[in-house]
Biopython code that builds the backbone (N, CA, C, O; Angstrom):
import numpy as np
from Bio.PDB.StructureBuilder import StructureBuilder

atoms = [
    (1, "UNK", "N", (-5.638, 26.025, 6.349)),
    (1, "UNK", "CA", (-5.483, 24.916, 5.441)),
    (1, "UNK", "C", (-6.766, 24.080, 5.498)),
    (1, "UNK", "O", (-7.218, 23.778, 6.602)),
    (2, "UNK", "N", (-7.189, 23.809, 4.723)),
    (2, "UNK", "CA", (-8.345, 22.588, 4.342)),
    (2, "UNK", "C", (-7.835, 20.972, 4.748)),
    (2, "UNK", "O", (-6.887, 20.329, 4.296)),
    (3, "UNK", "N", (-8.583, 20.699, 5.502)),
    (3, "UNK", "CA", (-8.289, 19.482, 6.103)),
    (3, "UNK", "C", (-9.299, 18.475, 5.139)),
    (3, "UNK", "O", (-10.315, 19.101, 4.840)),
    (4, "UNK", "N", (-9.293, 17.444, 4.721)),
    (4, "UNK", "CA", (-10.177, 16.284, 4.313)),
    (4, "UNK", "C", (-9.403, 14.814, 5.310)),
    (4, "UNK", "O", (-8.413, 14.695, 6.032)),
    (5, "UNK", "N", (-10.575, 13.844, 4.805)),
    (5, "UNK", "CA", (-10.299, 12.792, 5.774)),
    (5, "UNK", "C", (-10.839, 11.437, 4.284)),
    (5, "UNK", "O", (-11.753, 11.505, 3.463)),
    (6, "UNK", "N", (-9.443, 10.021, 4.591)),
    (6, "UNK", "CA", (-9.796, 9.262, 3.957)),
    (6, "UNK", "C", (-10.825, 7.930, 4.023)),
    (6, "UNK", "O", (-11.053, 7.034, 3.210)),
    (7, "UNK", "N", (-11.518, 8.317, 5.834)),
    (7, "UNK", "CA", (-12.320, 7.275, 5.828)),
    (7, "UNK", "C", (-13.311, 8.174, 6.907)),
    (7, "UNK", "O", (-13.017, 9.247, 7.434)),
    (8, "UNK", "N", (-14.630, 7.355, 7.068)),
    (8, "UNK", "CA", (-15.574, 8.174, 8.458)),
    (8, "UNK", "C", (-15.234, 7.883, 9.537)),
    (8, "UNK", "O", (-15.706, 8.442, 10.527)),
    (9, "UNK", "N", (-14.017, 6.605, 9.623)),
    (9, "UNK", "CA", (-13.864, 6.229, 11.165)),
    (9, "UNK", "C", (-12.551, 7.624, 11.193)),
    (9, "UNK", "O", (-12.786, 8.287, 12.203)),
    (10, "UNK", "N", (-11.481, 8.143, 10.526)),
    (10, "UNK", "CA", (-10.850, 9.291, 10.592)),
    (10, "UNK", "C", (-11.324, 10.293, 10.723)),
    (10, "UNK", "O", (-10.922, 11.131, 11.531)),
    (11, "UNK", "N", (-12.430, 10.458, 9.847)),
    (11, "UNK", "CA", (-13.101, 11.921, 10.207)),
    (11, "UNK", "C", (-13.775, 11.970, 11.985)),
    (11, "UNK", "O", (-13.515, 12.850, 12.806)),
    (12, "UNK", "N", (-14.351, 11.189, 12.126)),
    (12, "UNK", "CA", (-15.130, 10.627, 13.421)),
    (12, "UNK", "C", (-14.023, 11.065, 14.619)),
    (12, "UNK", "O", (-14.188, 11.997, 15.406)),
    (13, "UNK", "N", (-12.715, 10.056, 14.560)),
    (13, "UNK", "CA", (-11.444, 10.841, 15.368)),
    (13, "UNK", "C", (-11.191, 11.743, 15.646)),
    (13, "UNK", "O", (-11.109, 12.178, 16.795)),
    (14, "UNK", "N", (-10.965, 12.358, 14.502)),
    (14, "UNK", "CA", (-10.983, 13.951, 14.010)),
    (14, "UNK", "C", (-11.155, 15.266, 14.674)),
    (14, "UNK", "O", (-10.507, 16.230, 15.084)),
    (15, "UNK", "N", (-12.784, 14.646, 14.532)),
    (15, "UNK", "CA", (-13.638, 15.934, 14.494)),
    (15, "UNK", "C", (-14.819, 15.248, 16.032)),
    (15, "UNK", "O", (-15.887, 15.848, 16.149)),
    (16, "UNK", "N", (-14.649, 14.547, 16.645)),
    (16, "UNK", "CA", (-15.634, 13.798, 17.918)),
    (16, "UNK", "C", (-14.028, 13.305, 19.128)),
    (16, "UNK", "O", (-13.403, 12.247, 19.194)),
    (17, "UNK", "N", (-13.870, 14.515, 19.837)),
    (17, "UNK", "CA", (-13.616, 14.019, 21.242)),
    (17, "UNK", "C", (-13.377, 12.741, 21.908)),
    (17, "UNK", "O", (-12.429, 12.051, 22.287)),
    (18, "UNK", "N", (-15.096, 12.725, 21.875)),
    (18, "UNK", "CA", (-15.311, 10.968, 22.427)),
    (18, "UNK", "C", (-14.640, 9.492, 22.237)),
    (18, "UNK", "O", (-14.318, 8.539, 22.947)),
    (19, "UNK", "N", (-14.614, 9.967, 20.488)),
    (19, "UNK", "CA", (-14.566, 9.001, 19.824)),
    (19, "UNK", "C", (-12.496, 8.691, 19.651)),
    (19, "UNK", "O", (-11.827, 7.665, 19.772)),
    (20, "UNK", "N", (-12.179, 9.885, 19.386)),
    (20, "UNK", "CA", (-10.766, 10.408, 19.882)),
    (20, "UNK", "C", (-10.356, 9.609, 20.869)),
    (20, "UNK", "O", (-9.601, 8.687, 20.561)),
    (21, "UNK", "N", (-10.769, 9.784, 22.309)),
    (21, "UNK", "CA", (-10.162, 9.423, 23.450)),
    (21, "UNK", "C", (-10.275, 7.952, 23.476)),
    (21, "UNK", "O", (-9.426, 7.205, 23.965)),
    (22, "UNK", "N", (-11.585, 7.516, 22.813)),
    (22, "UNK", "CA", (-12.037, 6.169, 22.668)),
    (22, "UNK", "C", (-10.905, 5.334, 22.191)),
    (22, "UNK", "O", (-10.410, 4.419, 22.848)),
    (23, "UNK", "N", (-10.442, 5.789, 20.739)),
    (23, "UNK", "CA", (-9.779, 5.540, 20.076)),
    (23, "UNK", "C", (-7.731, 5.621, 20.814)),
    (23, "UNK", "O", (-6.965, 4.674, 20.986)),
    (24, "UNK", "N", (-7.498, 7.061, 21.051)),
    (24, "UNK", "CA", (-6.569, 7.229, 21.184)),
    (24, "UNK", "C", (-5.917, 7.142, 22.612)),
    (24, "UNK", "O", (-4.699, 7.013, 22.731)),
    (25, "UNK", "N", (-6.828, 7.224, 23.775)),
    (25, "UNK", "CA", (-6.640, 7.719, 24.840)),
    (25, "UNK", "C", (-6.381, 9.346, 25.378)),
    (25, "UNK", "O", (-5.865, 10.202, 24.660)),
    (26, "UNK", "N", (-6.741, 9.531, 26.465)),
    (26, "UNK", "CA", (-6.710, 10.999, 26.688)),
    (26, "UNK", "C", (-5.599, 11.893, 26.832)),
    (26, "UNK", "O", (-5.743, 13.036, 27.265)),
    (27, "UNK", "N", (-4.216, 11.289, 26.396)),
    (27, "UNK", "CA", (-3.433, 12.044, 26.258)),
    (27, "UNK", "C", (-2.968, 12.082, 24.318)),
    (27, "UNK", "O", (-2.117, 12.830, 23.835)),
    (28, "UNK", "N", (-3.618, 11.294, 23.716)),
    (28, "UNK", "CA", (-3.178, 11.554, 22.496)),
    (28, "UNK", "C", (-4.092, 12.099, 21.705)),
    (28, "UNK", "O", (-3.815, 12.457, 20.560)),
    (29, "UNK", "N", (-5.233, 12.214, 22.209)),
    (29, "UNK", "CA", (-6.922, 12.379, 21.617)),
    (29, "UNK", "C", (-6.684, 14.400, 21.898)),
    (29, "UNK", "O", (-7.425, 15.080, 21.189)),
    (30, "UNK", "N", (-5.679, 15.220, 22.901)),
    (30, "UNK", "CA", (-5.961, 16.533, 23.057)),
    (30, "UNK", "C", (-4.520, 16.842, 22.481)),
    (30, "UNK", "O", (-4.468, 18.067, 22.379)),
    (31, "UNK", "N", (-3.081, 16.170, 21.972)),
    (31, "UNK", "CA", (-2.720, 16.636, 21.092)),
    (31, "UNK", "C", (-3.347, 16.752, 19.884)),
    (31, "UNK", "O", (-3.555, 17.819, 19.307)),
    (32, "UNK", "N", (-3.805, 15.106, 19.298)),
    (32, "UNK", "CA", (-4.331, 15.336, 18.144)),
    (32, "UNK", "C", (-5.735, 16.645, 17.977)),
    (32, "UNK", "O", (-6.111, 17.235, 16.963)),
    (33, "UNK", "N", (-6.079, 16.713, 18.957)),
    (33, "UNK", "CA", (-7.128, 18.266, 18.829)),
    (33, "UNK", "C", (-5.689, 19.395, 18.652)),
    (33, "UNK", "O", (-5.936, 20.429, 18.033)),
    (34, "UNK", "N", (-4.708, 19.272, 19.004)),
    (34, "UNK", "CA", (-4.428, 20.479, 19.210)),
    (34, "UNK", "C", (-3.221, 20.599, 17.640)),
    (34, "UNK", "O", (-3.317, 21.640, 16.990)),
    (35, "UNK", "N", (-2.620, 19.979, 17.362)),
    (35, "UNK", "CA", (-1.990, 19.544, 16.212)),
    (35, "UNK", "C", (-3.215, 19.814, 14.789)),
    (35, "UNK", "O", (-2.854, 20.435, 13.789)),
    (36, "UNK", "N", (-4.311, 19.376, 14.892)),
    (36, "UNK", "CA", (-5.118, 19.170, 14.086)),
    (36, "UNK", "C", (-5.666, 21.287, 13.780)),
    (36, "UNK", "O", (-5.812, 22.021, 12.803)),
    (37, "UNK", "N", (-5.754, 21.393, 14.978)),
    (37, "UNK", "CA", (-6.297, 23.232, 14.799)),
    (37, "UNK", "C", (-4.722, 23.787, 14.284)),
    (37, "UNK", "O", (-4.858, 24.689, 13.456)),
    (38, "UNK", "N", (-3.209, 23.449, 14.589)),
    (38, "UNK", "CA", (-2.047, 23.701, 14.102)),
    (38, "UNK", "C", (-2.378, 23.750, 12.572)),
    (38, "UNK", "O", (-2.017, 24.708, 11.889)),
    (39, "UNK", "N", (-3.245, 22.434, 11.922)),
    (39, "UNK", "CA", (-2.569, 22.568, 10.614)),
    (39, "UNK", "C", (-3.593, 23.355, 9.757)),
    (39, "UNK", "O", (-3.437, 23.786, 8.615)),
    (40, "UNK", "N", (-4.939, 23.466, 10.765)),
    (40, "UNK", "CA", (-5.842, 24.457, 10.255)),
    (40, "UNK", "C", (-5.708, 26.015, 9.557)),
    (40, "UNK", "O", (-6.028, 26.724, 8.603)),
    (41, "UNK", "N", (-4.879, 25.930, 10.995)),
    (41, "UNK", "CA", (-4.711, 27.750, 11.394)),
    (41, "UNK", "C", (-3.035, 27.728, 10.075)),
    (41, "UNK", "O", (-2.873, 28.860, 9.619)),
    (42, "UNK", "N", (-2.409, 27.120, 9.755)),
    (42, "UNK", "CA", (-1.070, 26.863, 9.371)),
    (42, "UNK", "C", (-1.965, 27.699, 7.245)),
    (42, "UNK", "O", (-2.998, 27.299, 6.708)),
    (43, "UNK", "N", (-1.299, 28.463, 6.880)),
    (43, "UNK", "CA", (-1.558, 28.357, 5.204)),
    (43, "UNK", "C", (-1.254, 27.373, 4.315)),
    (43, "UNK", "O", (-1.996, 26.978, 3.416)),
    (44, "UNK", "N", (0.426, 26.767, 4.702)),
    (44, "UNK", "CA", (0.275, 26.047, 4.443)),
    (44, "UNK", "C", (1.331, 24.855, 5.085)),
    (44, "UNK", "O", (2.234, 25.227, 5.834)),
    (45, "UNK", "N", (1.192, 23.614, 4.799)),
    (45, "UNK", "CA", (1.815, 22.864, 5.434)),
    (45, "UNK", "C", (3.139, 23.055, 6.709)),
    (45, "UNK", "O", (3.317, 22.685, 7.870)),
    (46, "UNK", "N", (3.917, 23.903, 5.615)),
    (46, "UNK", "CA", (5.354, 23.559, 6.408)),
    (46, "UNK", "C", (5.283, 24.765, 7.399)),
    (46, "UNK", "O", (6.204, 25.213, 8.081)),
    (47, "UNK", "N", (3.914, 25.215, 7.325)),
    (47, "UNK", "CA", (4.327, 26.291, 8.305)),
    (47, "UNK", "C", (3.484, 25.850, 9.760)),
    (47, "UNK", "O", (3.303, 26.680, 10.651)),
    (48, "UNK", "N", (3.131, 24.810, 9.835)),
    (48, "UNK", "CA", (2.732, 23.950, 10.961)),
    (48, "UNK", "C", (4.055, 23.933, 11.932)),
    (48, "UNK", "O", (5.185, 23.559, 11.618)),
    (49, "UNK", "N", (3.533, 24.521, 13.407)),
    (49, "UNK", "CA", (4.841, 24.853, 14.426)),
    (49, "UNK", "C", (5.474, 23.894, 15.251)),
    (49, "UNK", "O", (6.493, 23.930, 15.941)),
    (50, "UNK", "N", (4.684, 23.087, 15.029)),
    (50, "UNK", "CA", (4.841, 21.769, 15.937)),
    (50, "UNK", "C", (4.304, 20.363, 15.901)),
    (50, "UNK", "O", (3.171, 20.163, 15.462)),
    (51, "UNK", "N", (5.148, 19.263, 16.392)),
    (51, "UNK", "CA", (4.855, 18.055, 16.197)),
    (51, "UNK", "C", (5.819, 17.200, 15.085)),
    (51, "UNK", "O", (5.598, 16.127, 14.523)),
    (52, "UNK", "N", (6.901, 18.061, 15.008)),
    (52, "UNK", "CA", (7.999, 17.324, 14.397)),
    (52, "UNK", "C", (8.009, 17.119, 12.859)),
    (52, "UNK", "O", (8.810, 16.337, 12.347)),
    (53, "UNK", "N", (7.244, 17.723, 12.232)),
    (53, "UNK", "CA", (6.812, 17.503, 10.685)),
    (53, "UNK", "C", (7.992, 17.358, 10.257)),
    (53, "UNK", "O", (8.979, 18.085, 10.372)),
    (54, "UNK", "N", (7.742, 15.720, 9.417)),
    (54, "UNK", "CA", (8.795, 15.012, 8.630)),
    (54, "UNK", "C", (8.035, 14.460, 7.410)),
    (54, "UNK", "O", (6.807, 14.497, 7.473)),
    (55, "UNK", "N", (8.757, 13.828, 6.038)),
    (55, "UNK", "CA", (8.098, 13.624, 5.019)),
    (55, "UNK", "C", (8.454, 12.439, 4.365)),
    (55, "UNK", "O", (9.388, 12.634, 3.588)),
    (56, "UNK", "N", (8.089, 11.377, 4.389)),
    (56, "UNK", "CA", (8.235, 9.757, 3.610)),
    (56, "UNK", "C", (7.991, 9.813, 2.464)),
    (56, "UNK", "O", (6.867, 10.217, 2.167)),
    (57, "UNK", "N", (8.845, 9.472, 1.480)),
    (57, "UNK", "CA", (8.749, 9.097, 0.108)),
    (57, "UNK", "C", (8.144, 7.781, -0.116)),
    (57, "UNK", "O", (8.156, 7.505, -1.316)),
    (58, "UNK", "N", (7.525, 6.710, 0.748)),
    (58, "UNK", "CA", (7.274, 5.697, 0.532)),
    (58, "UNK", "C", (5.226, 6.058, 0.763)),
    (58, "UNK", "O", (4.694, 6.990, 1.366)),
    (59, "UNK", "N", (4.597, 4.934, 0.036)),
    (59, "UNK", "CA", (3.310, 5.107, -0.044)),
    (59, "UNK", "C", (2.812, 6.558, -0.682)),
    (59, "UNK", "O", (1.736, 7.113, -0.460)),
    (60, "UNK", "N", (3.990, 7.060, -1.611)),
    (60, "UNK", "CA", (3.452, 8.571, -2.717)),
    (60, "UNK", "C", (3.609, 9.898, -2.046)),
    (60, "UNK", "O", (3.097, 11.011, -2.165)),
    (61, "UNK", "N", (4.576, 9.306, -1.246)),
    (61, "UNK", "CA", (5.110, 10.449, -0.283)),
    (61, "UNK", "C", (3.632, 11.041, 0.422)),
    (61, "UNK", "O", (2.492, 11.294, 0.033)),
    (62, "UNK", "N", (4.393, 11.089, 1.676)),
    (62, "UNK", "CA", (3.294, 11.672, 2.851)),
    (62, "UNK", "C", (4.357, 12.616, 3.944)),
    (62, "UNK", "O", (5.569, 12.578, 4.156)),
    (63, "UNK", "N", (3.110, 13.540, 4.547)),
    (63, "UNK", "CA", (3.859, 14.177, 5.683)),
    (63, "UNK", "C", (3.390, 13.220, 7.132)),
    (63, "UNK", "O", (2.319, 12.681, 7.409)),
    (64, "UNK", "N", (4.296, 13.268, 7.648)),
    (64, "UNK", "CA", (4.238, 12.999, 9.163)),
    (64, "UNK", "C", (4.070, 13.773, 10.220)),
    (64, "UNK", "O", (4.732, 14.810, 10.176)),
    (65, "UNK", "N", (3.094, 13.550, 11.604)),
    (65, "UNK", "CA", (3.410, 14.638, 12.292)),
    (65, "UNK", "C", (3.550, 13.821, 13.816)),
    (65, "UNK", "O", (2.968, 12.739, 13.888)),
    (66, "UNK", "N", (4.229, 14.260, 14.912)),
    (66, "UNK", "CA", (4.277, 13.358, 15.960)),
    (66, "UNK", "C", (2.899, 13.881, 16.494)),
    (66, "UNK", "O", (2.323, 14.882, 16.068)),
    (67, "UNK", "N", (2.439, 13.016, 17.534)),
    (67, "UNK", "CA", (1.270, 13.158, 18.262)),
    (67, "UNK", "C", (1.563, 12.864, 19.754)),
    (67, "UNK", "O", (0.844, 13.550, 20.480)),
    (68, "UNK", "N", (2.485, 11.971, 20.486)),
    (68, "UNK", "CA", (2.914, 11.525, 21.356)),
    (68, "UNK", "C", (2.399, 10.191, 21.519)),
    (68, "UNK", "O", (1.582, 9.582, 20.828)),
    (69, "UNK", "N", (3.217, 9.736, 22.881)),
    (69, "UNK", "CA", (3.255, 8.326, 23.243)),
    (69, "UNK", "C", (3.404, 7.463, 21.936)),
    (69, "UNK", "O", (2.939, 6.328, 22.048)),
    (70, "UNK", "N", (4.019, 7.811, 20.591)),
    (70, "UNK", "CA", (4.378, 6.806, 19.719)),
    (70, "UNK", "C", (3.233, 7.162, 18.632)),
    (70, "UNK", "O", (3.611, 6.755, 17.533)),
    (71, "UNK", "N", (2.635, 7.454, 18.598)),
    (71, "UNK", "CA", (1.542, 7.970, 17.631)),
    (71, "UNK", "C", (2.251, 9.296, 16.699)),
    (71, "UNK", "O", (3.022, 10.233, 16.909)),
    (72, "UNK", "N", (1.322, 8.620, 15.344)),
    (72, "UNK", "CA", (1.911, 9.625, 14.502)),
    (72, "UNK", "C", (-0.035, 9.966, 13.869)),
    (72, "UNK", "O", (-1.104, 9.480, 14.239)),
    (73, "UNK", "N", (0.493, 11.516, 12.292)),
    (73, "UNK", "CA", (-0.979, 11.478, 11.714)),
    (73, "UNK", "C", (-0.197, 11.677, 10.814)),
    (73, "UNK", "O", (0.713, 12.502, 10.731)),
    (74, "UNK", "N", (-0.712, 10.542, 9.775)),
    (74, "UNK", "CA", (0.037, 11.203, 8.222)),
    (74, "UNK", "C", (-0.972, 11.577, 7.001)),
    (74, "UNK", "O", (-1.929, 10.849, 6.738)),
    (75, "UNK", "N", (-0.703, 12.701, 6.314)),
    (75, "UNK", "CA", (-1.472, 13.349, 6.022)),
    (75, "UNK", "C", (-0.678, 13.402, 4.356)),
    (75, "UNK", "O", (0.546, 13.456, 4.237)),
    (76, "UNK", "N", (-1.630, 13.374, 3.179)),
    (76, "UNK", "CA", (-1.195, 13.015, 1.893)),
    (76, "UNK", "C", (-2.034, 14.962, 1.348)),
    (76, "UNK", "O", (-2.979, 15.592, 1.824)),
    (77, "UNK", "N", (-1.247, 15.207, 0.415)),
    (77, "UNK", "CA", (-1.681, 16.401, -0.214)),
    (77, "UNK", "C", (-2.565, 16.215, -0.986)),
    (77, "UNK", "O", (-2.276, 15.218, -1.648)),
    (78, "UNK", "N", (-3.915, 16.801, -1.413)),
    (78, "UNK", "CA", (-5.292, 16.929, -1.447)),
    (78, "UNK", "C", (-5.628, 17.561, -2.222)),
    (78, "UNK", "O", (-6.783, 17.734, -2.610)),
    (79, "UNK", "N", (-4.242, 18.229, -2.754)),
    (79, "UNK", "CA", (-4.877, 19.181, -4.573)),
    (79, "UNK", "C", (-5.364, 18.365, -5.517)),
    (79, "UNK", "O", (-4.976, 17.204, -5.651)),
    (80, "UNK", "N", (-6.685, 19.190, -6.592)),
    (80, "UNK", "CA", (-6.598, 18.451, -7.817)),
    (80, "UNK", "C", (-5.509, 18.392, -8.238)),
    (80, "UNK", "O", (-5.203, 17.296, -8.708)),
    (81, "UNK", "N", (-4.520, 19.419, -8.266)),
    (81, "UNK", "CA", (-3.501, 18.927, -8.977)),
    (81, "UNK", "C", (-2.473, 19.407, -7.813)),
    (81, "UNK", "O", (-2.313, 20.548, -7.378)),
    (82, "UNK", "N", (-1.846, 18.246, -7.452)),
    (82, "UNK", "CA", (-0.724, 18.481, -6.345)),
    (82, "UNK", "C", (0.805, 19.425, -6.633)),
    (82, "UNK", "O", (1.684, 19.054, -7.411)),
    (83, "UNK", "N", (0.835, 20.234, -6.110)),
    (83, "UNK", "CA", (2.040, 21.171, -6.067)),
    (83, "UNK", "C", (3.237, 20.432, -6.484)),
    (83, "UNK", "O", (3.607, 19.942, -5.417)),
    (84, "UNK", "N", (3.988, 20.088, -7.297)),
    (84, "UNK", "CA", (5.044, 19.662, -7.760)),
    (84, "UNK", "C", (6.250, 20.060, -7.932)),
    (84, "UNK", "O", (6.229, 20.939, -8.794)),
    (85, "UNK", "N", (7.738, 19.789, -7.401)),
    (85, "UNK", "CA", (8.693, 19.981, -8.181)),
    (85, "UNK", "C", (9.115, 19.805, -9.602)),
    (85, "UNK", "O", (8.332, 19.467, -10.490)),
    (86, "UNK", "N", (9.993, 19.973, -9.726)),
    (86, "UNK", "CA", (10.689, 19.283, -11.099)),
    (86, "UNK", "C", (11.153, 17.811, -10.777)),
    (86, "UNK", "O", (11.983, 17.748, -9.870)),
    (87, "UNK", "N", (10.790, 16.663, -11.326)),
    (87, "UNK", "CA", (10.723, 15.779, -10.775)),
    (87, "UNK", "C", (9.946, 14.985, -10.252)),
    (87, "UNK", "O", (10.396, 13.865, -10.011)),
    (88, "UNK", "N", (9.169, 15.148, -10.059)),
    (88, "UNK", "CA", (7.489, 15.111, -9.590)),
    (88, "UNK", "C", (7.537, 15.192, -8.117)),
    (88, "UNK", "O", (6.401, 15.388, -7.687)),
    (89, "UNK", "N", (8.406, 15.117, -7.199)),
    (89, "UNK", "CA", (8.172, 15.032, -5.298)),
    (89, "UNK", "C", (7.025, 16.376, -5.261)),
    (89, "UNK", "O", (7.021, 17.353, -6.009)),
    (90, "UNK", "N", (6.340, 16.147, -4.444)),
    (90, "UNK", "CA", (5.781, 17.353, -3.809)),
    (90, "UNK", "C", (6.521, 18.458, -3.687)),
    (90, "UNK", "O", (7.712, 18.655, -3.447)),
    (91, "UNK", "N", (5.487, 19.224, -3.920)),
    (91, "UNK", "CA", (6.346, 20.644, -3.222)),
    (91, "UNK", "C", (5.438, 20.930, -1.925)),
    (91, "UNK", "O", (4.427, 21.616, -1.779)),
    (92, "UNK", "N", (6.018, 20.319, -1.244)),
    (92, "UNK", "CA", (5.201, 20.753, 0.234)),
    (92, "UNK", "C", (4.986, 22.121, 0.962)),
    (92, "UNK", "O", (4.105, 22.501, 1.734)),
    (93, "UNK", "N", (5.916, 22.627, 0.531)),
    (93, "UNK", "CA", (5.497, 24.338, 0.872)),
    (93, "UNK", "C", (5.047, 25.099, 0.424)),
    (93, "UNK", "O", (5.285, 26.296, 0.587)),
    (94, "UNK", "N", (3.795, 24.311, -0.687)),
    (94, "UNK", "CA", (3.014, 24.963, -1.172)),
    (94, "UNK", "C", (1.454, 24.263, -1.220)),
    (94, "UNK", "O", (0.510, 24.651, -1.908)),
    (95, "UNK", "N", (1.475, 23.372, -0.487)),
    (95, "UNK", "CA", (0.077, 22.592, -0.197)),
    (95, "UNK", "C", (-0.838, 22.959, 0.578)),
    (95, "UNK", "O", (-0.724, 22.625, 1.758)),
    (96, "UNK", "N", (-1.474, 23.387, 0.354)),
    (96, "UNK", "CA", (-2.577, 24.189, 1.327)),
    (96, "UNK", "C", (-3.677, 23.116, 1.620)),
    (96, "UNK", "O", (-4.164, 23.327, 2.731)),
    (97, "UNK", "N", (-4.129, 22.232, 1.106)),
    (97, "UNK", "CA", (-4.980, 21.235, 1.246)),
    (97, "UNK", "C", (-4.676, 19.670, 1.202)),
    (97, "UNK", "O", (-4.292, 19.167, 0.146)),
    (98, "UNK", "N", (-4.900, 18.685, 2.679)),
    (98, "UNK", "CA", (-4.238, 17.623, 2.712)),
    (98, "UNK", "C", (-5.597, 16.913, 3.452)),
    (98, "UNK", "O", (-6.606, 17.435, 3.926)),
    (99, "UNK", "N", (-5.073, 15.143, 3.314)),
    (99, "UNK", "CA", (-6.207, 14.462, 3.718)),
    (99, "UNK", "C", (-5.634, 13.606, 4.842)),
    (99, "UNK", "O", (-4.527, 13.088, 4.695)),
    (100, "UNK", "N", (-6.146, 13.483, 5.652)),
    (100, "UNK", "CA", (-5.690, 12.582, 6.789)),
    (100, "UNK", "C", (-5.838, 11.267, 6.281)),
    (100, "UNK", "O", (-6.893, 10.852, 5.803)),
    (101, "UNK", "N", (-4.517, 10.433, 6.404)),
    (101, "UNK", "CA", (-4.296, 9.208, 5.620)),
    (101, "UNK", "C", (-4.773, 8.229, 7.117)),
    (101, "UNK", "O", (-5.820, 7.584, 7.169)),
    (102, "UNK", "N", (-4.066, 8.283, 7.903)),
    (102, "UNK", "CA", (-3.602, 7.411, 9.205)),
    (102, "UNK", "C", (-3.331, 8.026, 10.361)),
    (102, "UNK", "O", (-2.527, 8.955, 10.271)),
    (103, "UNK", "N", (-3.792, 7.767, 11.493)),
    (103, "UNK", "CA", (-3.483, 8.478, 12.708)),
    (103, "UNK", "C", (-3.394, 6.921, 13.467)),
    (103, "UNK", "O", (-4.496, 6.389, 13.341)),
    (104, "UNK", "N", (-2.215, 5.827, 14.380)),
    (104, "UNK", "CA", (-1.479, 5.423, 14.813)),
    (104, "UNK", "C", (-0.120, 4.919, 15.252)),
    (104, "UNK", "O", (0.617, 5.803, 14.818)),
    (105, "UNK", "N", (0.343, 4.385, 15.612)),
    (105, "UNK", "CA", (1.465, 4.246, 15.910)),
    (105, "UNK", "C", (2.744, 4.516, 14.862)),
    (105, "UNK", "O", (2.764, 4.194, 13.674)),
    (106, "UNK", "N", (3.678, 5.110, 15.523)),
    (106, "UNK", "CA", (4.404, 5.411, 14.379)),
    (106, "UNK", "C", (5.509, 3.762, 13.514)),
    (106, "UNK", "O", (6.011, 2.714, 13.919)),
    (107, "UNK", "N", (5.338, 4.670, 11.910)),
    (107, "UNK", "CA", (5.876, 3.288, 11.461)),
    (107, "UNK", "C", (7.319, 3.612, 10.773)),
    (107, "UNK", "O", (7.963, 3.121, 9.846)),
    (108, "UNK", "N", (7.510, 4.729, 11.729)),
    (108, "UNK", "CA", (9.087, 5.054, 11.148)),
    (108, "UNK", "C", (10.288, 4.117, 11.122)),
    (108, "UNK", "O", (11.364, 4.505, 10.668)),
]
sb = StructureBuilder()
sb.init_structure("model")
sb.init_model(0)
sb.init_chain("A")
sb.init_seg("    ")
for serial, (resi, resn, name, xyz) in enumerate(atoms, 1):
    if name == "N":
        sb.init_residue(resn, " ", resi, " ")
    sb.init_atom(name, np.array(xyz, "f"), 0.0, 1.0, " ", f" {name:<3s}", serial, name[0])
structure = sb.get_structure()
């Protein structure tokens, strides 16, 4: 799956360790490495194996994923033209490309 990011301090998280642990601490900085290669290696979304993937209709609908210690990463679908039901919701099991919206605390 194609990962994008909605700001450089996300991508920076992301994709920099340092900046990860800086940010997250060292137990949420090597899920999010390891969650993050999940949704890589994943075709597409729902086939991500782990981390609890759940989906909010609020803010244009987003997926959720746990990260631990209370941390979440929510991640918005990234097509030019986003996979749709009838109805307009996503069709999430068909999104192959998403952008990292937010990676903190969860606001479930």
């Amino acid at each position: 799956m194609e990962v994008a990011f909605d700001s450089p301090l996300l991508r920076s998280i992301c994709e920099d360790q340092a900046s990860a642990m800086k940010e997250l601490g060292p137990v949420v900085a090597g899920i999010l490495k390891r969650r993050l290669a999940d949704i890589r290696a994943a075709s597409t979304l729902t086939g991500i194996p782990a981390g609890h993937l759940r989906f909010a209709v609020e803010g244009g609908g987003r997926a959720i994923i746990d990260l631990g210690d209370g941390y979440t990463i929510e991640l918005e679908a990234n097509h030019r033209r986003n996979p749709t039901r009838e109805g307009g919701d996503i069709e999430w099991g068909s999104v192959s490309r998403v952008k990292v919206m937010r990676i903190g605390p969860n606001n479930d």
